[in-house]
DSSP file (Angstrom, degrees, kcal/mol; ACC not computed):
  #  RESIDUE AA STRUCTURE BP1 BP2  ACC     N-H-->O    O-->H-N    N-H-->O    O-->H-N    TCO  KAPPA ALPHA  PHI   PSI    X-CA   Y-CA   Z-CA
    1    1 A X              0   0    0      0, 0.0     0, 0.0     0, 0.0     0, 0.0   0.000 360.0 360.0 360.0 -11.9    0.0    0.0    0.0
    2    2 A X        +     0   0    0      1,-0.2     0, 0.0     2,-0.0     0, 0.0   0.910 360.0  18.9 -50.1 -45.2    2.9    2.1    0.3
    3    3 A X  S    S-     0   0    0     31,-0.0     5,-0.3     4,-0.0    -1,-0.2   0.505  89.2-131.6-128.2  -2.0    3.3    2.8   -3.4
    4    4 A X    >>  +     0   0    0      1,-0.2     4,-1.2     3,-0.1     3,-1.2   0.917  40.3 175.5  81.4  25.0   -0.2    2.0   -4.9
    5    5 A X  H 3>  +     0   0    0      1,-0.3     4,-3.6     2,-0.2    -1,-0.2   0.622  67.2  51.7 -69.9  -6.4    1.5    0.0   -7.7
    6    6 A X  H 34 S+     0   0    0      2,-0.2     4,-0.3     3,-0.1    -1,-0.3   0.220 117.0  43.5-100.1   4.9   -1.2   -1.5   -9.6
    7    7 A X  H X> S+     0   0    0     -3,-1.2     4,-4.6     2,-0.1     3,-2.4   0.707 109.5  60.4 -94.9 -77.4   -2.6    2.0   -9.8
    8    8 A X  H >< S+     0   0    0     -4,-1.2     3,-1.2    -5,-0.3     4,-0.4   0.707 114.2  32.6  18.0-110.3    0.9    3.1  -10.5
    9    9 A X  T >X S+     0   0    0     -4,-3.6     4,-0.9     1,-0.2     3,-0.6   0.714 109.0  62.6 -66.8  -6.4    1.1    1.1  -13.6
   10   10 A X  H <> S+     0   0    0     -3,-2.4     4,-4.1    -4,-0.3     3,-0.3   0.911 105.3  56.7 -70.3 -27.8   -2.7    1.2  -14.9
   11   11 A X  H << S+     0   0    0     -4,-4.6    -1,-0.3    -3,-1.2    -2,-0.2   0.649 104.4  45.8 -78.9  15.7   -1.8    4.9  -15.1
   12   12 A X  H <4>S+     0   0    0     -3,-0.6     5,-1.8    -4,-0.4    -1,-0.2   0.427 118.4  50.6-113.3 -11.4    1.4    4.3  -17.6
   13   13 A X  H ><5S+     0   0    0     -4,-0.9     3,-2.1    -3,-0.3    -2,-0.2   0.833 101.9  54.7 -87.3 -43.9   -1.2    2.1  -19.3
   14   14 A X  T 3<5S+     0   0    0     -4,-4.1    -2,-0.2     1,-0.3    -1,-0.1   0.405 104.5  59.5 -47.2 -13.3   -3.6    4.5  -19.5
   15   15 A X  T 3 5S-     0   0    0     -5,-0.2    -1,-0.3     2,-0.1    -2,-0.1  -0.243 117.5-103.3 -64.8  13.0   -1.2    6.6  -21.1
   16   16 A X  T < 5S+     0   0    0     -3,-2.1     2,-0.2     1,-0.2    -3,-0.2   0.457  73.9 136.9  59.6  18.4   -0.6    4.6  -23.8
   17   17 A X      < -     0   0    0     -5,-1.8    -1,-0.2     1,-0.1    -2,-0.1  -0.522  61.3 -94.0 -91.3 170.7    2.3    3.4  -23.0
   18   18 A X     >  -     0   0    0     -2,-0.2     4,-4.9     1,-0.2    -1,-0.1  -0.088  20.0-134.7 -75.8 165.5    3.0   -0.4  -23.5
   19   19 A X  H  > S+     0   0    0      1,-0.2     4,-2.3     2,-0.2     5,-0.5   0.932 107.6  56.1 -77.8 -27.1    2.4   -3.3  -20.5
   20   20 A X  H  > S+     0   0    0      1,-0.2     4,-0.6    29,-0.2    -1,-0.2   0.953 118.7  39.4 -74.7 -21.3    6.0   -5.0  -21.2
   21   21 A X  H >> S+     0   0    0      1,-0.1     4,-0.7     2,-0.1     3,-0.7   0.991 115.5  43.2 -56.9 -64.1    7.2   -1.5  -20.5
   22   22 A X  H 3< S+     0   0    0     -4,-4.9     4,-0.2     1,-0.2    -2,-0.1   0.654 109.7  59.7 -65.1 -15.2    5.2   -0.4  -17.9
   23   23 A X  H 3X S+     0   0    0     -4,-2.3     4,-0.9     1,-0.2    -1,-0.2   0.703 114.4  44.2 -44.5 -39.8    5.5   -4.0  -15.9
   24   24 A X  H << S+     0   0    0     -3,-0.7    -1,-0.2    -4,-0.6    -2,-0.2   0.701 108.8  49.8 -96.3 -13.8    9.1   -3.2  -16.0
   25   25 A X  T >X S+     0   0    0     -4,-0.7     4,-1.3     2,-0.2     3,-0.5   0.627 103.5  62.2-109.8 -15.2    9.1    0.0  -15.1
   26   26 A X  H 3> S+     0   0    0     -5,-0.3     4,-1.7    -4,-0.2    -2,-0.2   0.676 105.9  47.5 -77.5 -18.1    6.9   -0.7  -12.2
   27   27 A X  H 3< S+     0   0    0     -4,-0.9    -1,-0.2     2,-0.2     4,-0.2   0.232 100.1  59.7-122.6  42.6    9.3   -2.6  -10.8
   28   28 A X  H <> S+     0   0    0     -3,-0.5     4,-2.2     2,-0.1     3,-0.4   0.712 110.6  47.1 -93.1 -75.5   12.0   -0.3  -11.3
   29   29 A X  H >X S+     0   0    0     -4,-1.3     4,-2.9     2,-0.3     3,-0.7   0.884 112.4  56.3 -41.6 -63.4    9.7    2.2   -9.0
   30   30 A X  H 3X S+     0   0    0     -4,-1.7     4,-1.8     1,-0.3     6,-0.3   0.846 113.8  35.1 -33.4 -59.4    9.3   -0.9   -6.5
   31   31 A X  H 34 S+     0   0    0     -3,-0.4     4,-0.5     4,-0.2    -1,-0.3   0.647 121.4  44.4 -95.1 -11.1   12.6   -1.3   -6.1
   32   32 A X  H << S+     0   0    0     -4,-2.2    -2,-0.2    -3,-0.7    -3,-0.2   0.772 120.2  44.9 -81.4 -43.1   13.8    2.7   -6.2
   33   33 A X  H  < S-     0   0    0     -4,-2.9    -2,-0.1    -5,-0.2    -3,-0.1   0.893 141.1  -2.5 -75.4 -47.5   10.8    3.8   -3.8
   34   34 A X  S  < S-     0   0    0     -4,-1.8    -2,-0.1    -5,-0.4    -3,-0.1   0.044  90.3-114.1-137.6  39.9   10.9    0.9   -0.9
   35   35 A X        +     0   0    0     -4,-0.5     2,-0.3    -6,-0.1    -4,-0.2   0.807  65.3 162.1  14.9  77.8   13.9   -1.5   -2.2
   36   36 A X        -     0   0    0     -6,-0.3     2,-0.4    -9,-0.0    -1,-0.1  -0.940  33.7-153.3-132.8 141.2   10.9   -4.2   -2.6
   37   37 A X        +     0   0    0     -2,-0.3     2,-0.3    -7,-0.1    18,-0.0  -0.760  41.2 109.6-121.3 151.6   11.1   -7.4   -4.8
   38   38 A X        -     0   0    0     -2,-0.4    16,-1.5   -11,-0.1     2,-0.4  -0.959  54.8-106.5 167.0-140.3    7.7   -9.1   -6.4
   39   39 A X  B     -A   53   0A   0     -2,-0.3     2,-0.3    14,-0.2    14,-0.2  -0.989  19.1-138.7-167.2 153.0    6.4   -9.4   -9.7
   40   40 A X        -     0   0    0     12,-3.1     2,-0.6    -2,-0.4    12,-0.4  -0.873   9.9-167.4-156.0 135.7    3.7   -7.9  -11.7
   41   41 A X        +     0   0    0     -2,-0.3     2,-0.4    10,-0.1    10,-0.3  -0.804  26.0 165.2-108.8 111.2    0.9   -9.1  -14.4
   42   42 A X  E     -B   50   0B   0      8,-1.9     8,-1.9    -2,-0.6     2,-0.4  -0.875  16.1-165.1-135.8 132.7   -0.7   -5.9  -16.3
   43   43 A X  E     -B   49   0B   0     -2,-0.4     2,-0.3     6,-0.2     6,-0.2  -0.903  16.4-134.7-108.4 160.5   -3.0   -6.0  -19.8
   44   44 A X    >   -     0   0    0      4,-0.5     3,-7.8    -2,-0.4     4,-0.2  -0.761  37.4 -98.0 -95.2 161.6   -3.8   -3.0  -21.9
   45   45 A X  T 3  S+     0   0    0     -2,-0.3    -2,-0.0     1,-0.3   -31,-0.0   0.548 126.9  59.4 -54.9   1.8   -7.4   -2.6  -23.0
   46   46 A X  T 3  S-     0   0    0      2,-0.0    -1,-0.3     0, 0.0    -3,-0.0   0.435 122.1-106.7-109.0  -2.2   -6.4   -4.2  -26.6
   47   47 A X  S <  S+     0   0    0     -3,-7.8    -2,-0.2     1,-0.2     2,-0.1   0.709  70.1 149.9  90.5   2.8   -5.2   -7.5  -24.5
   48   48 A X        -     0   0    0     -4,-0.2    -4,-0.5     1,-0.0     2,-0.5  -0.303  35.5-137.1 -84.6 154.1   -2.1   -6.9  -24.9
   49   49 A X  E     -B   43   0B   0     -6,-0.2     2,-0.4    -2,-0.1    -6,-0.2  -0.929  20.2-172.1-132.1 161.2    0.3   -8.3  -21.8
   50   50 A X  E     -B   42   0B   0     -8,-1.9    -8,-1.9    -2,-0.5     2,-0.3  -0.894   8.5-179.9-131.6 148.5    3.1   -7.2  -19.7
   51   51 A X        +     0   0    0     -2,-0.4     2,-0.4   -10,-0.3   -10,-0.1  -0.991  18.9 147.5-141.4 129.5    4.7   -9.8  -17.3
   52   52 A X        +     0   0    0    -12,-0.4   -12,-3.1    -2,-0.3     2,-0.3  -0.964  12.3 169.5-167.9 159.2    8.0   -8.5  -15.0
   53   53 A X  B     -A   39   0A   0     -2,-0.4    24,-4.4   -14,-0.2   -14,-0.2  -0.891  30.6-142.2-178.7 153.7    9.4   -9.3  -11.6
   54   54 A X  S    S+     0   0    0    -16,-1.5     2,-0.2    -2,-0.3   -15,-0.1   0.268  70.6  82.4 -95.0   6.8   12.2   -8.6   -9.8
   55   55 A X  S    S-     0   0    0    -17,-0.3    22,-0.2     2,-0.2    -2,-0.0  -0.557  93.1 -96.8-138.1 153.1   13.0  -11.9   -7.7
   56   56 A X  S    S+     0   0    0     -2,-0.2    20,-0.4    20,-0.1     2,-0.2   0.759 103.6  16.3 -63.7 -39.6   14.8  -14.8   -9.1
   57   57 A X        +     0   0    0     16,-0.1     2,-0.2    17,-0.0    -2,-0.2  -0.814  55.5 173.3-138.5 150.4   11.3  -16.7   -9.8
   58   58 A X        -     0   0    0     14,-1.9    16,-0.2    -2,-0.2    13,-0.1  -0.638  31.1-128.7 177.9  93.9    7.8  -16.0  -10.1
   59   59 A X        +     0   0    0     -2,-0.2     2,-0.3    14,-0.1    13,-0.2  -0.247  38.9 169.7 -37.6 150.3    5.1  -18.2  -11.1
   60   60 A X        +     0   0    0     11,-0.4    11,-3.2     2,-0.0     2,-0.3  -0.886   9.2 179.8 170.3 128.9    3.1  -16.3  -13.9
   61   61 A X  E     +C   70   0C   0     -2,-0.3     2,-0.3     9,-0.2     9,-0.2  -0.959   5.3 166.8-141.8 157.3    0.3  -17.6  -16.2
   62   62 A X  E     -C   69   0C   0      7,-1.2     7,-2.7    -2,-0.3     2,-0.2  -0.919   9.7-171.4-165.8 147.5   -2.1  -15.9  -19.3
   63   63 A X  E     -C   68   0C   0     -2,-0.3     5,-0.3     5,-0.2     2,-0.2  -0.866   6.3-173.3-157.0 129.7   -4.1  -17.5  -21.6
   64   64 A X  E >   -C   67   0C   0      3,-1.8     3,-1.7    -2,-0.2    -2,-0.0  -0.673  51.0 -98.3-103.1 152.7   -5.9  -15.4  -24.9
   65   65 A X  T 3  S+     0   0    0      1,-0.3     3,-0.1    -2,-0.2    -1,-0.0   0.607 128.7  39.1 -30.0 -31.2   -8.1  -16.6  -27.1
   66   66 A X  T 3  S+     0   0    0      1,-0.2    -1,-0.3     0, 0.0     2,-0.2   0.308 123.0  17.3-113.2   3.7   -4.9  -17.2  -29.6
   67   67 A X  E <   -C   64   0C   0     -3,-1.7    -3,-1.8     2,-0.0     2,-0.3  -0.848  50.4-159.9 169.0 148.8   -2.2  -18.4  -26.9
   68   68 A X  E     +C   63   0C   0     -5,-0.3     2,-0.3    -2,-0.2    -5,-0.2  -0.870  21.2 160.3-178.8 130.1   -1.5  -19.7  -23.5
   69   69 A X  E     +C   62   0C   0     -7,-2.7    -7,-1.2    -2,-0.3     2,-0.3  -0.956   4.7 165.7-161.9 155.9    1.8  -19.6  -21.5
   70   70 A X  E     +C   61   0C   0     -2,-0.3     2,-0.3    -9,-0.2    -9,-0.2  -0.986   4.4 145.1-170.5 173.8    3.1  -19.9  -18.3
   71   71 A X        -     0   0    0    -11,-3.2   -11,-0.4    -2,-0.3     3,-0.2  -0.976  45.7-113.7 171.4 149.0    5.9  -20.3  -16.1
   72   72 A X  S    S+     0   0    0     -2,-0.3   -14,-1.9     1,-0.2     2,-0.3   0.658  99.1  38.8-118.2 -34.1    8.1  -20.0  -13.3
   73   73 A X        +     0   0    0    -16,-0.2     2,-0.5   -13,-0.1    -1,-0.2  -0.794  60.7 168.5-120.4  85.3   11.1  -18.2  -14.7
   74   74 A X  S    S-     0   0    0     -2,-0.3   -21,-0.1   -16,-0.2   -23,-0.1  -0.659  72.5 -58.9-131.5 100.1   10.7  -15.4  -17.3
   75   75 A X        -     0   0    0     -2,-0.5   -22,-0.2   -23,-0.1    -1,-0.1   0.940  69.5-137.5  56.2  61.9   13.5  -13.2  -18.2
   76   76 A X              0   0    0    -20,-0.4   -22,-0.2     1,-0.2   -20,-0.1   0.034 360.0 360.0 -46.4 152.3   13.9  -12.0  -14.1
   77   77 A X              0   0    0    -24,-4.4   -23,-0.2   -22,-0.2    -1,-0.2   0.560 360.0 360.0-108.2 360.0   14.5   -8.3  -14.5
């Protein structure tokens, strides 16, 4: 509750910017505001997805109409 982060990034989506960005750049802010490690799963309104975390591992699932994936380990940032 410290830092609001899922607000945080809906507003950098809400701004058009992209989710693999703004995932990553929300935990850039995690870890610059309250040195805090986690992970975070964000769509934009088109479906589009962002995945990020900051911790070695992370469990993390999606599945679209066109696609399914999931995973334990993805490209830790």
């Amino acid at each position: 509750m410290k830092l609001v982060l899922a607000k945080w990034t809906a507003d950098r989506i809400a701004a058009g910017n992209l989710p693999e960005w703004s995932a990553k750049e929300a935990m850039n802010y995690l870890k610059q505001r309250v040195n805090g490690h986690g992970g975070i799963i964000v769509l934009d309104p088109q479906g589009h997805i962002g995945i990020a975390h900051n911790t070695p591992r992370m469990a993390w699932a999606y599945r679209t109409v066109k696609q399914q994936d999931a995973g334990v380990e993805r490209n830790p940032y």
